[in-house]
TORKEGU-208833 format. One record per atom (N, C-alpha, C, O, CB): z negated, x negated, y. Coordinates in steps of 0.1 Angstrom, whole numbers, plus 2048, in hexadecimal, padded with zeros to 3 digits. Each point is the difference from the previous one (the first is absolute). Glycine has a CB too. Example, Ala and Ser with C-alpha at 12.3 -4.5 7.8 and 13.67 -1.06 7.14 Angstrom:
// residues 2
7B277C7C7 80080980C 8007F780C 7F97F6800 7FB81D7F4 8137F1817 8007F780B 7F880880B 7FF7FB80B 8177F97EF 
//
This chain:
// residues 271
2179571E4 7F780B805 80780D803 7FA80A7FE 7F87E480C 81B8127FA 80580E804 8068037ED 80280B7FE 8087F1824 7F78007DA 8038097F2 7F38087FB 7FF80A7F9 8137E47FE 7E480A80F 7F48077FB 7F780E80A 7F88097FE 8077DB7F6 807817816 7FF80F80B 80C80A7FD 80080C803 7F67E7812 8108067E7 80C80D7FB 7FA8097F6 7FC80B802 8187E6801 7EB8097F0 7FC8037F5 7F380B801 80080B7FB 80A7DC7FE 7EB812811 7F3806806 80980B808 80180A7F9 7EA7DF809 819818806 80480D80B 8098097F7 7FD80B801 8047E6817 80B80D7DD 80580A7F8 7F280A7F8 80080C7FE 8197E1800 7DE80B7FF 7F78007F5 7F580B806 7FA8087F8 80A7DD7FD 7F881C81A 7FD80680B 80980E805 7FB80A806 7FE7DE7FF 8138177F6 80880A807 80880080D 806809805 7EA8007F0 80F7EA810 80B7FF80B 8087FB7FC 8007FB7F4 7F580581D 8187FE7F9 80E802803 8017F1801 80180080D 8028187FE 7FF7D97F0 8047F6805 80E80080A 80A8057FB 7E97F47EF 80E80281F 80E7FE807 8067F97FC 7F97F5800 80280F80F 8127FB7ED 8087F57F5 8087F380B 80B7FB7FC 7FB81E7EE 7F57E3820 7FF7F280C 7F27FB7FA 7F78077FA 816803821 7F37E77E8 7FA7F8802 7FF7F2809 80C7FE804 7F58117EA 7F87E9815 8087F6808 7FC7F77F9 7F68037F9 80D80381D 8017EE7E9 7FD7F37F3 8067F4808 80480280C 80080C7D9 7FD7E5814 8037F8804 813800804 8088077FB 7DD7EF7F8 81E800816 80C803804 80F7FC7F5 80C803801 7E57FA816 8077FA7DF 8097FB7F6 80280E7F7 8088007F7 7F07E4809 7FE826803 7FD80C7F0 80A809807 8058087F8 7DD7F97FC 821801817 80780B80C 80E8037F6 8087F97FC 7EE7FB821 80881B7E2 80B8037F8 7FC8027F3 80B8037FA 8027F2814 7EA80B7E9 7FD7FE7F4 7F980C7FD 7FA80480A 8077E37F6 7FC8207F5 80180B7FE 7F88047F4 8078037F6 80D7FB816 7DA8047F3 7FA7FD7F6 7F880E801 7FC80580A 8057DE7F5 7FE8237EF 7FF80A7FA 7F07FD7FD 7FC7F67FA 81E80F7FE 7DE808810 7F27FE7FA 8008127FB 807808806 7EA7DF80E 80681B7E0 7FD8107FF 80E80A803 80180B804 7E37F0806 8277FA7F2 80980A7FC 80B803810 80B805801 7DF8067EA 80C7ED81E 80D801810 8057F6804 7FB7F57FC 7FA819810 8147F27FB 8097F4801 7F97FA80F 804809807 8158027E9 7E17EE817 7FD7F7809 8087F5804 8017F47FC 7ED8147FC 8197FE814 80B7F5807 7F67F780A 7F9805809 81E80D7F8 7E87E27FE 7FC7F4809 8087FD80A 80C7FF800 7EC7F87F1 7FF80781D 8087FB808 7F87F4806 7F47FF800 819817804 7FD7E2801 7F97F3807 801803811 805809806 8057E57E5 7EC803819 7F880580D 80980580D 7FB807809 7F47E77EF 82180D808 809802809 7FF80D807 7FD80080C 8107F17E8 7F581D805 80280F805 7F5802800 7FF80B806 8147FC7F2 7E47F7805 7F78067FD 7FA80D809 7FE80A7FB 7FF7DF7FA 802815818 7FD809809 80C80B802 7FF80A807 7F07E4804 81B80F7EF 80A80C801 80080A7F5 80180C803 80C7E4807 7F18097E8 7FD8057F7 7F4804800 80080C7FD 80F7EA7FC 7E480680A 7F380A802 806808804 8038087F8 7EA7EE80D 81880C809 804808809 80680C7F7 7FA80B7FE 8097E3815 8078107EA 80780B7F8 7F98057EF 80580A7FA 8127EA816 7E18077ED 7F58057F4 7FA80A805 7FF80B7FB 7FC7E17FC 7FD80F819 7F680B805 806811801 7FD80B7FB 7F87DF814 8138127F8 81480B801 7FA8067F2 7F880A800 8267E280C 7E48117EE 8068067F6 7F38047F6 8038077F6 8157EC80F 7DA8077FE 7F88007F5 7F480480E 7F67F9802 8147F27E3 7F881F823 7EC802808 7FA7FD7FF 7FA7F8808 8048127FB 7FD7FB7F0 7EE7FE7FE 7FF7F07F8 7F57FB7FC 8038257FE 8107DB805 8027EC7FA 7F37F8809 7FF7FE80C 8237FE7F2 7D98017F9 7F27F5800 8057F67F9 8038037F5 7EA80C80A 8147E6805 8037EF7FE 7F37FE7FB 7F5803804 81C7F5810 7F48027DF 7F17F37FB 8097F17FD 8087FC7F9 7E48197F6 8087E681F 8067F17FF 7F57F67F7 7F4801800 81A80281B 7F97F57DE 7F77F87F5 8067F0805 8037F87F7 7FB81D7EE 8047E7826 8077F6807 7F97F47F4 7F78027F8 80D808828 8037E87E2 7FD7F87FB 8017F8807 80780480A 7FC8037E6 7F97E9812 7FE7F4808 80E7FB803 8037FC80B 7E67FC7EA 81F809804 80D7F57FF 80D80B7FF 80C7FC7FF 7E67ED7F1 80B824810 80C808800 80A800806 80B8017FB 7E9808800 8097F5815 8107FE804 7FC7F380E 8087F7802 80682B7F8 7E77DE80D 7FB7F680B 7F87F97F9 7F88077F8 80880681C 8007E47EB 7FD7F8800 7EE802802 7F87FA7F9 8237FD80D 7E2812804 7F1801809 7FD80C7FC 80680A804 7FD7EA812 7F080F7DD 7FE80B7FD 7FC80980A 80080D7FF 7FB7EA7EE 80480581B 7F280A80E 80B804807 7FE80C805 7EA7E4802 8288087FD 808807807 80B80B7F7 809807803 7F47E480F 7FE8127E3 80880A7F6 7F880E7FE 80580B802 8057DF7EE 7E881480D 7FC80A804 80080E80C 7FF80C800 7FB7E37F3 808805819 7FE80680B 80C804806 802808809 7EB7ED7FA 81B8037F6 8108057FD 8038127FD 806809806 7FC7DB7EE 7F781B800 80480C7FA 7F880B805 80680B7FF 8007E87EC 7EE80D81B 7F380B805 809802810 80180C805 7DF7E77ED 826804815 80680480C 80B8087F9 80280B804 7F87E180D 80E8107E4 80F809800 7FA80E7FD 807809806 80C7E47EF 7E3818803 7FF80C7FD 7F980880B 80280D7FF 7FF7EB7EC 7FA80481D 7F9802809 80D80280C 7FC809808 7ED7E97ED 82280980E 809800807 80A80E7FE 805809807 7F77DC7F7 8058197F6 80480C7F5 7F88107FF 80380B7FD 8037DE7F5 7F1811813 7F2808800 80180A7F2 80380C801 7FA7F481C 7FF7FA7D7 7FB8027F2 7F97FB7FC 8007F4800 80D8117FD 7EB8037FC 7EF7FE7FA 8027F57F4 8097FE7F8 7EC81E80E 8017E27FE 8027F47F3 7F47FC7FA 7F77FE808 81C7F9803 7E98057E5 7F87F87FC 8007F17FF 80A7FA7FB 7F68187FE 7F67E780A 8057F27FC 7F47FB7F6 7F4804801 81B7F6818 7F67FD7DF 7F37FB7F9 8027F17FD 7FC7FA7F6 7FE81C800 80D7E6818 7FE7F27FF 7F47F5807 7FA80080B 81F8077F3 7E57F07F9 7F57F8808 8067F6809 80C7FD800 7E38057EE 8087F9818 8077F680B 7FE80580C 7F9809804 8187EE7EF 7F8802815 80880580A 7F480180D 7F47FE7FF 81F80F7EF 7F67F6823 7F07FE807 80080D804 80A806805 7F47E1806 7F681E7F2 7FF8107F8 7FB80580C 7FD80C801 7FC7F17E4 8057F7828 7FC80A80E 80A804803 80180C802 7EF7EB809 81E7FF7F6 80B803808 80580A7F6 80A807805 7FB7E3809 7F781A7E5 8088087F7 7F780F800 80580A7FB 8067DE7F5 7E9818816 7FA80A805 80780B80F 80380B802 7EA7E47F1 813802814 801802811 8158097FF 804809808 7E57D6805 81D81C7EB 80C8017FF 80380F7FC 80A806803 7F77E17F8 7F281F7FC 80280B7F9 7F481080D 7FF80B804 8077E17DA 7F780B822 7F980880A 80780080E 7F9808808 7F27F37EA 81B801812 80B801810 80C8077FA 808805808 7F37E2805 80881B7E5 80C8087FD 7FA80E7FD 80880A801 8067E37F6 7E7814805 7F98107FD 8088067F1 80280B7FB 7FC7FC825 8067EB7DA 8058067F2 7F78037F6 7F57FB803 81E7FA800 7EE8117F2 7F68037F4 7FC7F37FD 8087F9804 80181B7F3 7EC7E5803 7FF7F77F3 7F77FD7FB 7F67FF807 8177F97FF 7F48077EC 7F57FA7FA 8007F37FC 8077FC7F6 7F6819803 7FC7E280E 8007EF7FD 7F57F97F8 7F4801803 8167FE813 7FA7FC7E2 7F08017F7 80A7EE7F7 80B8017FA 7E6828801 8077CC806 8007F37F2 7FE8057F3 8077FB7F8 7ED7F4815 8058197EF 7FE8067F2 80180C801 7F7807806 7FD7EA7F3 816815800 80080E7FF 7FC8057EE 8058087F8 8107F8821 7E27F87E6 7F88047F2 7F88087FE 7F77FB807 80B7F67F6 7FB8187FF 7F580B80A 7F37F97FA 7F77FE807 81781E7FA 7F47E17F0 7F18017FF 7FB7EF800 7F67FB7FA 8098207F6 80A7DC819 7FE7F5802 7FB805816 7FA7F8808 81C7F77DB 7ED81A81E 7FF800810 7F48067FF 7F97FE809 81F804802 7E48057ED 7F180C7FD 7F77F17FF 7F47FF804 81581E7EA 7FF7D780B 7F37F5800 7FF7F880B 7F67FA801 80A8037EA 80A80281F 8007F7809 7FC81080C 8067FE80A 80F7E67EC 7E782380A 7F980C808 7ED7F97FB 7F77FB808 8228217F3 7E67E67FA 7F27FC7FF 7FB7F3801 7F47FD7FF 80E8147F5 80B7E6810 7F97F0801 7FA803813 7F87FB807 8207F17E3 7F181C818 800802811 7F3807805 7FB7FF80B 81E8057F4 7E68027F7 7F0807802 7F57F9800 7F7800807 8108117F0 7FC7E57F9 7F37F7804 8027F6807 7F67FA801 80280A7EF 8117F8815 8007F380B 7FE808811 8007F980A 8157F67E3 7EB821813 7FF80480D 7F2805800 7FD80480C 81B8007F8 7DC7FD7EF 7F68057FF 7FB7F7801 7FA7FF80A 8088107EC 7FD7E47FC 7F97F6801 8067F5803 8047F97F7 7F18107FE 80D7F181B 8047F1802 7F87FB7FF 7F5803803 8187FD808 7F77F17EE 7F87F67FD 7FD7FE7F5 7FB7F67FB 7FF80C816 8088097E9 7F48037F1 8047F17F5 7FA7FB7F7 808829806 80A7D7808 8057F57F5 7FF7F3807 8067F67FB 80B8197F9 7E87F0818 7FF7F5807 7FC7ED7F8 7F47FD7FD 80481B815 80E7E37ED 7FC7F37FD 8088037EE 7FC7F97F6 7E780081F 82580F7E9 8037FE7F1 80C7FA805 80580280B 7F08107E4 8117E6806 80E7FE7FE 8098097F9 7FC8087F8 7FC7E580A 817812802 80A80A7F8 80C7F87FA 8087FA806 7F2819809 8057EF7E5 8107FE7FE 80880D7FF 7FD80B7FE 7FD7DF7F5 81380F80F 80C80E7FF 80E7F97F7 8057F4801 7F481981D 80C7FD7D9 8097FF7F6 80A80C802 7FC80B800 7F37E87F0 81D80A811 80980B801 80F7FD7F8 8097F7804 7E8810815 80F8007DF 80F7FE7FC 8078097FD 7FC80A7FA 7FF7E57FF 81280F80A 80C809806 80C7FA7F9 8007F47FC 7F581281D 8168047E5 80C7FE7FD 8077F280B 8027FF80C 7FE81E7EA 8037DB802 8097F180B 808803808 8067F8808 7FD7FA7E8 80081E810 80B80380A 7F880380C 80580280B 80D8097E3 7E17F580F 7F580680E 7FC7F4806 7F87F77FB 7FC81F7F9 8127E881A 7FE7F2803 7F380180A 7F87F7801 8238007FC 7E3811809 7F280180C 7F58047FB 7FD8097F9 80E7FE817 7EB7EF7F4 7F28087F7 7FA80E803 7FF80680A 7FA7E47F6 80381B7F0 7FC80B801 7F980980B 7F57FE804 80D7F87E9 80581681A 7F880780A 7F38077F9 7F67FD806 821807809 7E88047E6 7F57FF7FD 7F47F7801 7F6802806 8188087F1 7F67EB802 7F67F67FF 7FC7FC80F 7F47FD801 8157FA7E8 800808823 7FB7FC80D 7F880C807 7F980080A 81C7EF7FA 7EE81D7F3 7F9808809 7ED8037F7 7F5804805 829809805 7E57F07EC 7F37FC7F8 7F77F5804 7F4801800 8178067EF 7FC7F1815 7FA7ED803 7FC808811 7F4800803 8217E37EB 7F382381A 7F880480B 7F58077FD 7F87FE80A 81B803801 7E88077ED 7F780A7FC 7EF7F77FE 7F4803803 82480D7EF 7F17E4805 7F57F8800 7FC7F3809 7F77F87FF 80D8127EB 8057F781F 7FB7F980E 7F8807808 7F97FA809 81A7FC7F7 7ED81A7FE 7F8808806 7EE7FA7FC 7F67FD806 8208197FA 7EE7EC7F2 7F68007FB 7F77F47FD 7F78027F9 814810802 7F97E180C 7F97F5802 8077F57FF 8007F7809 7EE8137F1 81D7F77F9 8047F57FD 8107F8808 80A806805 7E78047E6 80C7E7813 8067F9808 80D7FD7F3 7FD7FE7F4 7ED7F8820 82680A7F1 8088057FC 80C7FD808 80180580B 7F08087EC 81B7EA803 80B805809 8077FF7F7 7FC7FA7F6 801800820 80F80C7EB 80C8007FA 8077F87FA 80A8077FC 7F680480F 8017EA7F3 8077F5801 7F77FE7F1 8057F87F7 802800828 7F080D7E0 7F37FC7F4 80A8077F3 8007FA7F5 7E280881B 8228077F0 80580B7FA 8077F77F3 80A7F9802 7F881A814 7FA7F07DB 80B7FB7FA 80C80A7F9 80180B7FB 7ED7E3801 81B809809 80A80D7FC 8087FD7F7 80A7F9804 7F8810810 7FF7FB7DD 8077FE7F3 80D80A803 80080D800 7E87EC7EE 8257FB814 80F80A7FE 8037F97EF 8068077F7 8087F982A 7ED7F57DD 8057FB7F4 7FF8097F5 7F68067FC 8057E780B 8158147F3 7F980B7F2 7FA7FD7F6 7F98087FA 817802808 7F27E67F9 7F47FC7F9 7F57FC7FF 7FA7FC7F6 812803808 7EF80280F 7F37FF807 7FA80F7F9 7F88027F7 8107EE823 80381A7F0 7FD80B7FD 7F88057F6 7F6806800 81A7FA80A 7FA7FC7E9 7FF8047F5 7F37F97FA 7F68077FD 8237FE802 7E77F0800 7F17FA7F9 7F67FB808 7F77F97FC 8148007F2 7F680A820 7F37FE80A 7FC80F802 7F58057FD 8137E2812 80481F7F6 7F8811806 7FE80B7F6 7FA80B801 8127F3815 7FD7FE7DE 80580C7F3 806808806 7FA80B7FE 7F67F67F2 81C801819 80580A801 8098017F3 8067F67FC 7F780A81D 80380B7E0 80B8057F8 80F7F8806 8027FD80C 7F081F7F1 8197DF7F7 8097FB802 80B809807 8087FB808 7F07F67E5 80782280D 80A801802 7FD806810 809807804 8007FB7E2 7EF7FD821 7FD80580B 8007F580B 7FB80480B 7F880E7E8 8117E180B 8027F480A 80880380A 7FC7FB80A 8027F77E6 80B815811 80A805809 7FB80A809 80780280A 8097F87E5 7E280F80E 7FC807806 7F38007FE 7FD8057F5 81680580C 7E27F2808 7F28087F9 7FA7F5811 8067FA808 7F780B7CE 7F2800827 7F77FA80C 7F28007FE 7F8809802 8187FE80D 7EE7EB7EC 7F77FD7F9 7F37F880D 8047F7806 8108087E0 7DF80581C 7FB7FC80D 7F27FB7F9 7FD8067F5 81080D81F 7EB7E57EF 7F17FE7FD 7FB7FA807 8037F4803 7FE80D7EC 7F2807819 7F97F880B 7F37FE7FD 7FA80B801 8137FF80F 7E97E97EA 7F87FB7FF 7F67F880A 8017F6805 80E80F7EB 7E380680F 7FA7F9809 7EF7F97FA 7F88057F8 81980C819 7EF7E47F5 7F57F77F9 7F280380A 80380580B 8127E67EC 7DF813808 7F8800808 7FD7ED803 8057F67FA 7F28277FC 8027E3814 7FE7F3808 7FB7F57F3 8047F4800 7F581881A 7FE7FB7DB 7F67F37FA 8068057F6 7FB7FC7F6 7ED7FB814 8258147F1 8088007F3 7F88067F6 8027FD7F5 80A7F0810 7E981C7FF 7FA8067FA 8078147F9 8028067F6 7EB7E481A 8168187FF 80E80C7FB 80B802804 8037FB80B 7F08117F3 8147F97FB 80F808802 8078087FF 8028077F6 7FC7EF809 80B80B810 80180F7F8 8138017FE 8077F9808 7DE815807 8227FB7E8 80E7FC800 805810805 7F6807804 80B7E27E8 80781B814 809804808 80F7FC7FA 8077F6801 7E7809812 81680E7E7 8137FB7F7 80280E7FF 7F88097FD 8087DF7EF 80F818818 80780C7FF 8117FC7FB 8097FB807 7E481280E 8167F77DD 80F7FD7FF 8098087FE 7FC80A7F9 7FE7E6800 80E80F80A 80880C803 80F7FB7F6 8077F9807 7EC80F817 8107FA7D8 80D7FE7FA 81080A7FD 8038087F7 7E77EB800 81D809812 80C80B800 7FE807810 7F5800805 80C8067DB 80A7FF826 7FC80780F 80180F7FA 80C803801 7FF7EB815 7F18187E6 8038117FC 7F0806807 7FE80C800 8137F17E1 7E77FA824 7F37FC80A 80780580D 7FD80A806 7F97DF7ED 81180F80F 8067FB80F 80B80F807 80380480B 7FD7DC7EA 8028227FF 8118097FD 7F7810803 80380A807 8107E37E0 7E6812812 7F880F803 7F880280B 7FE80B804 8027F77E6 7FA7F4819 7F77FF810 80D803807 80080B805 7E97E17FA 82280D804 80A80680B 80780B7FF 80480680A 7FE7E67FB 8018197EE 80280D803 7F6809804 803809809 80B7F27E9 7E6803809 7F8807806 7FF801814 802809807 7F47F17DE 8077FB81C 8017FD811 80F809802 7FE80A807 7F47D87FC 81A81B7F9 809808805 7FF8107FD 809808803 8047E37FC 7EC8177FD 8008137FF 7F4804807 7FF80C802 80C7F87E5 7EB7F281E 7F880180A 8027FC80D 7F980280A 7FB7FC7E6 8197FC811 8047FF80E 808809804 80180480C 7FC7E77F3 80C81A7F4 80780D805 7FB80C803 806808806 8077F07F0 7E1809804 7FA80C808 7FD7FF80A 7FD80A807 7FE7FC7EB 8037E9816 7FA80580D 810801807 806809805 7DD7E97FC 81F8037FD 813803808 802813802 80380480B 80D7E27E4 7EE822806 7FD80B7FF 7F680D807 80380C802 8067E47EE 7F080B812 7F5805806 8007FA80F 7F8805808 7FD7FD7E0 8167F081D 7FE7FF810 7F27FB7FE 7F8806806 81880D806 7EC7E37ED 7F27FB805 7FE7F580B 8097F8803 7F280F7E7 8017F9818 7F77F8810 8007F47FE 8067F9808 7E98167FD 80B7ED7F2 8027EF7F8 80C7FE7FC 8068087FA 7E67F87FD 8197F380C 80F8037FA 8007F17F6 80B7FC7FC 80381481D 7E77E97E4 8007EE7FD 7F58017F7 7F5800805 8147F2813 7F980F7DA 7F58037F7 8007F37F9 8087F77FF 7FB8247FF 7F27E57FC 8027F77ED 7FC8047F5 80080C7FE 7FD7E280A 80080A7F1 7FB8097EF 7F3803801 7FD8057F4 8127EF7FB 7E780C817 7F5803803 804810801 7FF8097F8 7F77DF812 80E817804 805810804 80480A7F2 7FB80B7FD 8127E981A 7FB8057E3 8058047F3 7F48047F7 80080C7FC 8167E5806 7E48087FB 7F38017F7 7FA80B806 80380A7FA 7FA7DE801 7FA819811 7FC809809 808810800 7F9808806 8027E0808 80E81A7EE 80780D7FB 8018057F8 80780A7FD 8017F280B 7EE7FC7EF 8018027ED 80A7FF7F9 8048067F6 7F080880C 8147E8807 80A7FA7F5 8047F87F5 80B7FA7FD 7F780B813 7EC7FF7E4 7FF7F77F5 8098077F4 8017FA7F5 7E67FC813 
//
């Protein structure tokens, strides 16, 4: 994912900072995206080294793309790991990781008064659809009462937590009548599954996010589906640059709000 915000933010016109932090075995290693050289560091310094980036780089906006197993064992304290260090540091930051317990990762950012934009999908025009699932589940509750749902989601094998999209969709339609828990969710990591159950494209197994939410009526008379797939992150890579040049105008402007998401983003005409 960060070669692909790189790629997206050169492609944009900003300045990549040539630090990164990665796992602690990569620390030291030294990888060329768009032509710059990107030194890795592992989790040890880390707050020294923020420290001395900020020094040296002011206006530096962090985009964190954390992962389940990166350096803590406990995705939720790895997250909340990383939202306290910047916050400590006091530097703005994007994050677009799912998971994690997103009160204490609210409550954490909001007692530091730092910038951020926190957002599970930073897709724009996958968040423009989970904006309108929100409308009809806050207009019409109930409207799907007594149907059933299935849910299908498949993700690269390296993505071990179920989709935040999809939980924030399956909430949409708990609004909206139907009975639903998580646990129902099928979640295809298999690539051969992938490949001849979902059709994802072969060369896109390593990256893409394939979702389908199907709903039945009580006597199976209608249905309705619901699929959005998304193949390659250049999706993902351009919604957060975007959010970071929208967070540098309010950081800029001293705005009042300081704890945004991609809604916010959307809401600025940031299509």
């Amino acid at each position: 994912m960060g070669r692909a915000v790189i790629q997206a933010a050169v492609s944009a016109g900003l300045h990549p900072v040539p630090v990164s932090f990665s796992r602690a075995e990569e620390s030291g290693q030294t990888v060329e995206v768009c032509g710059k050289e990107i030194k890795l560091h592992g989790p040890s310094r880390r707050e020294s080294i923020l420290a001395s980036v900020v020094d040296e780089y002011p206006n530096l906006i962090v985009v964190d793309y954390t992962v389940p197993d990166a350096v803590n064992e406990n995705e939720d304290l790895r997250i909340q790991d990383n939202a306290e260090l910047y916050c400590k540091v006091g530097v703005p930051f994007v994050m677009g990781t799912t998971g994690g317990d997103r009160e204490r990762l609210y409550k954490t950012v909001k007692d530091s008064n730092v910038y951020a934009v926190i957002s599970p999908q930073m897709g724009k025009q996958v968040v423009a659809f989970l904006a309108a699932m929100e409308i009809m589940a806050e207009q019409f509750p109930g409207a799907f009462s007594g149907y059933s749902l299935q849910v299908m989601e498949s993700h690269q094998a390296s993505k071990l937590d179920i989709s935040g999209t999809a939980k924030a969709v399956i909430s949409c339609f708990q609004k909206l009548g139907v009975s639903f828990e998580l646990d129902q969710i099928q979640q295809i990591r298999d690539p051969k599954q992938q490949v001849e159950k979902v059709g994802v494209p072969e060369e896109y197994l390593n990256g893409h996010a394939f979702h389908m939410y199907h709903l039945t009526s009580p006597d199976q008379t209608v249905s309705f589906e619901f699929q959005h797939n998304v193949c390659g992150r250049s999706i993902y890579a351009e919604g957060t640059v975007d959010a970071t040049i929208f967070l540098a105008k309010k950081i800029q402007s001293r705005a009042e709000q300081r704890i945004y998401n991609m809604i916010d983003v959307l809401r600025e005409g940031n299509m």
